[in-house]
C-alpha positions as CSV (number, residue, x, y, z in Angstrom):
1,X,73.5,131.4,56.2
2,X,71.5,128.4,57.0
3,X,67.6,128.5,57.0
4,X,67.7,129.4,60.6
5,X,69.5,132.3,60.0
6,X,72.8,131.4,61.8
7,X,76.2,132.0,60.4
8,X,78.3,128.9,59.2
9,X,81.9,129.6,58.4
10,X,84.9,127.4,58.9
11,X,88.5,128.4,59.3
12,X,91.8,126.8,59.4
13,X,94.2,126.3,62.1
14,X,97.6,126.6,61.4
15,X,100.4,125.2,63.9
16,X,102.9,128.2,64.5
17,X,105.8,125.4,64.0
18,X,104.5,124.5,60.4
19,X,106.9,126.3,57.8
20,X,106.1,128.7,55.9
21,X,104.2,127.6,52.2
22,X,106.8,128.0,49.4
23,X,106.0,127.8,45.5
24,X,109.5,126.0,43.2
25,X,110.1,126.9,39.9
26,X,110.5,123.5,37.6
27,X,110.3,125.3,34.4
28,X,112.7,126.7,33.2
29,X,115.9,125.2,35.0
30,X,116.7,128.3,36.9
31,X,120.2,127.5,36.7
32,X,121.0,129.5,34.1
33,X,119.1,132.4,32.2
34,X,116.8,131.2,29.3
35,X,116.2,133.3,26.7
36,X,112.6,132.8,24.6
37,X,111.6,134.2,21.3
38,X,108.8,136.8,20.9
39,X,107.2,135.7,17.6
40,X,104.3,134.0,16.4
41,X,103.4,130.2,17.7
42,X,106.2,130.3,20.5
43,X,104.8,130.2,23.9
44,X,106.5,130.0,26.9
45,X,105.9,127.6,29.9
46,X,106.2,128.6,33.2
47,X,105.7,125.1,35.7
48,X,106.1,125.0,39.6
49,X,105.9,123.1,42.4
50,X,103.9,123.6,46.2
51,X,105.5,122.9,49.5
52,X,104.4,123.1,53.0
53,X,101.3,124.7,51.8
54,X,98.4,124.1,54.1
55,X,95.8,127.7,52.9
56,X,95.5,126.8,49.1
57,X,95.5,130.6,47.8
58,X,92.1,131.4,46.0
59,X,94.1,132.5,43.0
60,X,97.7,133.2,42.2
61,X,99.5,136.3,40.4
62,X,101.8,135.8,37.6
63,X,103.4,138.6,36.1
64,X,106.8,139.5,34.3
65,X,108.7,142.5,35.7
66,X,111.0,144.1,33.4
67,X,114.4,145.6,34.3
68,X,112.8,148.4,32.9
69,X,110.0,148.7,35.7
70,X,107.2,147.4,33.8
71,X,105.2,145.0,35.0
72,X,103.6,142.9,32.6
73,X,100.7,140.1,33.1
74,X,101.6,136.3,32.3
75,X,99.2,134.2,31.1
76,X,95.7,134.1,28.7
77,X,93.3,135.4,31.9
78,X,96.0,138.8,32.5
79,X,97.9,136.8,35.0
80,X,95.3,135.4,37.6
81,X,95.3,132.0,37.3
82,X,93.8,129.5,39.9
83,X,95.2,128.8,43.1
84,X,96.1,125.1,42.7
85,X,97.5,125.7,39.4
86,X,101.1,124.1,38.9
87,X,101.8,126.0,35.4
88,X,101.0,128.5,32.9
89,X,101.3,129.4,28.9
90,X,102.1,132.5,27.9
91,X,101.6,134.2,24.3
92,X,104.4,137.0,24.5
93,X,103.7,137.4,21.0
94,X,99.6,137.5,21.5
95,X,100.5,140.2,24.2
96,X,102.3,142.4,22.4
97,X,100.1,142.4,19.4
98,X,97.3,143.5,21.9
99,X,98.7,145.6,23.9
100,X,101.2,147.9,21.4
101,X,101.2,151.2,24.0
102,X,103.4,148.8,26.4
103,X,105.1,147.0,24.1
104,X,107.3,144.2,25.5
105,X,111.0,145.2,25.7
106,X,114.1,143.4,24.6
107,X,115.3,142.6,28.0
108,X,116.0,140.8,31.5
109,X,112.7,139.8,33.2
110,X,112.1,138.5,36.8
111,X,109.1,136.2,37.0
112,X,106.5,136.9,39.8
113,X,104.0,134.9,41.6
114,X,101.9,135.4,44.2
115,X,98.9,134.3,46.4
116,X,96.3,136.3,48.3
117,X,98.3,137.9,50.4
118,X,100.1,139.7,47.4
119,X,103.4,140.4,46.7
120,X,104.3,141.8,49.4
121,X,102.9,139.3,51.6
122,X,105.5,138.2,55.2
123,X,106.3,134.6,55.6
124,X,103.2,133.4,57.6
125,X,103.3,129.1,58.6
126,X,101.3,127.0,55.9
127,X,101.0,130.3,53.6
128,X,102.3,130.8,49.7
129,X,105.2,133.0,50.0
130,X,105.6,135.1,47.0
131,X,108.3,133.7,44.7
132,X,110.4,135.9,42.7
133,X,113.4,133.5,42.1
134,X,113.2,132.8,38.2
135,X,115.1,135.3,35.8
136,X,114.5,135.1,31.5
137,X,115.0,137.5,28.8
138,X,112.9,138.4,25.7
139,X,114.4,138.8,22.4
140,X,112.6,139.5,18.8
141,X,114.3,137.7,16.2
142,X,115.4,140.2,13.2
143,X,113.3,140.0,9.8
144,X,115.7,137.6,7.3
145,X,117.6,139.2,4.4
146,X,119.1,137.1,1.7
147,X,122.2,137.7,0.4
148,X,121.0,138.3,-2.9
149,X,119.0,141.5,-1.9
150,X,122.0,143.4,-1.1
151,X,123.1,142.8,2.3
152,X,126.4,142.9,3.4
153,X,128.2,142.0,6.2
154,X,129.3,145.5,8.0
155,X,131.8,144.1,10.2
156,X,133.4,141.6,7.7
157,X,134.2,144.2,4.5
158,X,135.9,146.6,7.6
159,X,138.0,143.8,9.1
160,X,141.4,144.8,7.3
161,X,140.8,148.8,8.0
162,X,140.1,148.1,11.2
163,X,143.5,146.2,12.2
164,X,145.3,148.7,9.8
165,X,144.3,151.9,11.9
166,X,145.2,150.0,15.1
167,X,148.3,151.8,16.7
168,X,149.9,148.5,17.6
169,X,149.8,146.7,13.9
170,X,151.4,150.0,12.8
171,X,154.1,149.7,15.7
172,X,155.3,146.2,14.8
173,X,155.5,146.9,11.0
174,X,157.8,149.6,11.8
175,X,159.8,147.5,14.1
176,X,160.3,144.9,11.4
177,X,161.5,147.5,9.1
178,X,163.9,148.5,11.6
179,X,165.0,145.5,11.8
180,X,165.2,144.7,8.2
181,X,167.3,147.9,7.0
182,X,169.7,147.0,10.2
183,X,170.1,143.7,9.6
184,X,171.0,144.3,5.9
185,X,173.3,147.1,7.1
186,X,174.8,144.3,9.2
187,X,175.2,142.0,6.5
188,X,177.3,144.2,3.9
């Protein structure tokens, strides 16, 4: 309020015509699924572009939703970044030290952003449409074990048994022996 006690505000007029905002993922290429490491020192890098955006969002929403149906937040402030932002780190490893009653899973996750309208929010001209287009996958790498400790290699030692037990190896070494007694029989 100014010191005479009238109301200022200011708003933004949007043209019906102008398309709707839209938020592009540059990082990773969504082409293919990437697949990032949950361990110690390897943060992930989420980067996107704006366009048509004419109502900067106040903040934006970044979480990860599992195909389990857990939703987790991305990002050192629990997934609310600033509105302009064009990127966030994430600490999947920091997170799931932090937070070990929802422990990340070893899985497909669908990256979610979204302005103040939320994620739910309909396509509205000039507006951040919520962007749910980038797929990755979290994997934690298994603890090394030298050879010299014992390990062996379960499906490498089994190899021979298994191709022994198979019912076709076992038909064609009786078909050669069919043929091999008949041929000899032949040959007297």
């Amino acid at each position: 309020q100014s010191a005479s006690g009238s109301a200022t505000s200011s708003f933004l007029s949007i043209p019906q015509s102008a398309p709707a905002g839209l938020l592009t993922i540059t990082q990773p290429p969504q082409q293919s699924t990437s697949y990032f490491k949950v361990a110690q020192n390897q943060f992930i890098t989420f980067g996107w572009n704006f366009s048509y955006i004419l109502a900067t969002p106040t903040h934006l929403t970044v979480s990860a939703v599992c195909e389990n149906g857990n939703t987790y937040p991305v990002g050192p402030t629990d997934g609310i970044i600033p509105g302009t932002a064009t990127s966030v780190v994430w600490d999947p490893y920091s997170y799931q030290t932090s937070h070990p009653n929802l422990p990340l899973a070893q899985a497909k996750y669908t990256l979610e952003i979204w302005g103040d309208g939320g994620p739910d929010a309909a396509r509205a001209p000039g507006v951040l449409t919520p962007n749910s287009a980038l797929q990755f996958a979290l994997y934690t790498p298994q603890a090394y074990t030298p050879i010299g400790s014992g390990w062996t290699c379960a499906g490498c030692s089994s190899a021979v048994s298994l191709h022994i037990a198979n019912p076709t190896f076992v038909g064609l070494i009786a078909a050669f022996m069919v043929m091999f007694i008949s041929g000899s029989v032949l040959m007297r």
